[in-house]
N, C-alpha and C positions, 0 to 999 in steps of 0.2 A: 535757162541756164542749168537750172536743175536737171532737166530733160538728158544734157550733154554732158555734163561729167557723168550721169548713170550710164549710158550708152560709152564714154570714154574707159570707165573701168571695168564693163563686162569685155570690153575689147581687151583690154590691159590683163585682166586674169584670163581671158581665152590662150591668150598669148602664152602669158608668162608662168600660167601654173603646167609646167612641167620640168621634167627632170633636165637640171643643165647638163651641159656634154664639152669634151673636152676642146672641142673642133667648133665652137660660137664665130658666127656672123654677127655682125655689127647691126643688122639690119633691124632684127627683132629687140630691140631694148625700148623701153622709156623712161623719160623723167618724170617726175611729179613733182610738185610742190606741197608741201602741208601747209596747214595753218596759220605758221609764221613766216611763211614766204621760203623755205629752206627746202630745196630740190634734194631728190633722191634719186640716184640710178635704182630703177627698179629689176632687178635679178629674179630668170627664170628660177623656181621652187616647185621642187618636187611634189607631186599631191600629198596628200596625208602627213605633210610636216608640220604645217600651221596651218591656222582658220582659215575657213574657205575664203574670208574675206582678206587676208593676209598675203603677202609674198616677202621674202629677206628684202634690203636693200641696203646702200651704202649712199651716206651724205657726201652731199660737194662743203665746202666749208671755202668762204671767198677769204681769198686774199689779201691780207693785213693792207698791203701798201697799193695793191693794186682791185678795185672794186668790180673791172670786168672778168677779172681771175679767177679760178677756182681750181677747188684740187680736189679730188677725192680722198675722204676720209679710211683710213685701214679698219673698221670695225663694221662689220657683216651683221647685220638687226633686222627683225621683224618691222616690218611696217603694214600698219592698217588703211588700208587701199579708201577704207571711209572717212580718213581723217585728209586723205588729200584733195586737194580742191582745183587741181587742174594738172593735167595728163600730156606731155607733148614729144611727140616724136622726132622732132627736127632734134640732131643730136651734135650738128654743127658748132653751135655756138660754144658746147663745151671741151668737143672735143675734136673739132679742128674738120679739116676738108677732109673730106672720104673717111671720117671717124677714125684716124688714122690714130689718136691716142687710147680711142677706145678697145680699138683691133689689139693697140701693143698690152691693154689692162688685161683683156680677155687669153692671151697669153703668156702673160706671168704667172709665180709663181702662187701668189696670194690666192687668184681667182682658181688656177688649177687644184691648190687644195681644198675649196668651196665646193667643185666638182665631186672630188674624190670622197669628202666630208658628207654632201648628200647623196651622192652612192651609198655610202656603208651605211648612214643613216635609215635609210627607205629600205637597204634588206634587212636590216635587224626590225624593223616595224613589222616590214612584210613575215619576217620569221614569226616573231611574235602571236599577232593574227592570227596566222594560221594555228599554232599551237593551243591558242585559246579558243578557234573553232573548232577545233577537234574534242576539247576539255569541256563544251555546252554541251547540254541534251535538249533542250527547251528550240524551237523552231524559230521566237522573237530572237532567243540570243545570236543562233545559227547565223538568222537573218542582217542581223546586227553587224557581225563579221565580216559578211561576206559581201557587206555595202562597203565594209572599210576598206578590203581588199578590193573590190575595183577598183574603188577610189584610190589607192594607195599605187595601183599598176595602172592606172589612165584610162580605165575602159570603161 
């Protein structure tokens, strides 16, 4: 079992660490569960936002009256990919045939400013960076930098 969720969430951050975009398919998402049983849609994040092991996410939160229900929660959080314990792509159950609730989350407005949020986010890093490898003279620093910056641009 150990074997499968390690292999589930190299899949899961292959996926999902990069930059969202405003034009999301339904296809690439996952859930996860953590430790108390409490699923998360897992959201593409941009590199260099959070821990490698890290991606945002947004909880379901079930349904007072109804226990097969859920709703997604409005608060966009870090989640540590090593605290969940199981990964699944079938995204039906929460959000209907042909993900047809998740296509409508994915273009609203909430998600759209999450988009726009990690845009401006990741060039102000990327600014940064760069400003501070220009400010090193030392080759470790340089080098230091200039790992963030890939990492920061995806390459």
């Amino acid at each position: 079992m150990i074997v499968l969720i390690t292999v589930q969430k190299e899949i899961v951050r292959a996926t999902m660490k990069r930059q969202p975009v405003k034009n999301e398919t339904s296809t690439d998402f996952f859930i996860g569960y953590d430790e108390q049983d409490i699923p998360f849609l897992i959201l593409p994040t941009a590199p260099g936002l959070l821990l490698e092991d890290e991606c945002y996410g947004i909880s379901f939160q079930r349904d007072e009256f109804n226990p097969y229900k859920y709703h997604l929660d409005t608060h966009i959080a870090p989640v540590d990919l090593n605290r969940i314990r199981m990964f699944i792509d079938h995204l039906a159950f929460f959000f209907g045939p042909d993900h047809n609730m998740l296509n409508s989350y994915l273009q609203a407005s909430g998600y759209q400013a999450y988009v726009c949020w990690s845009e401006k986010k990741q060039g102000e890093m990327i600014r940064e960076t760069l400003m501070k490898y220009g400010s090193v003279s030392t080759k470790d620093e340089k080098k230091r930098y200039s790992d963030l910056l890939s990492q920061l641009l995806g390459s």
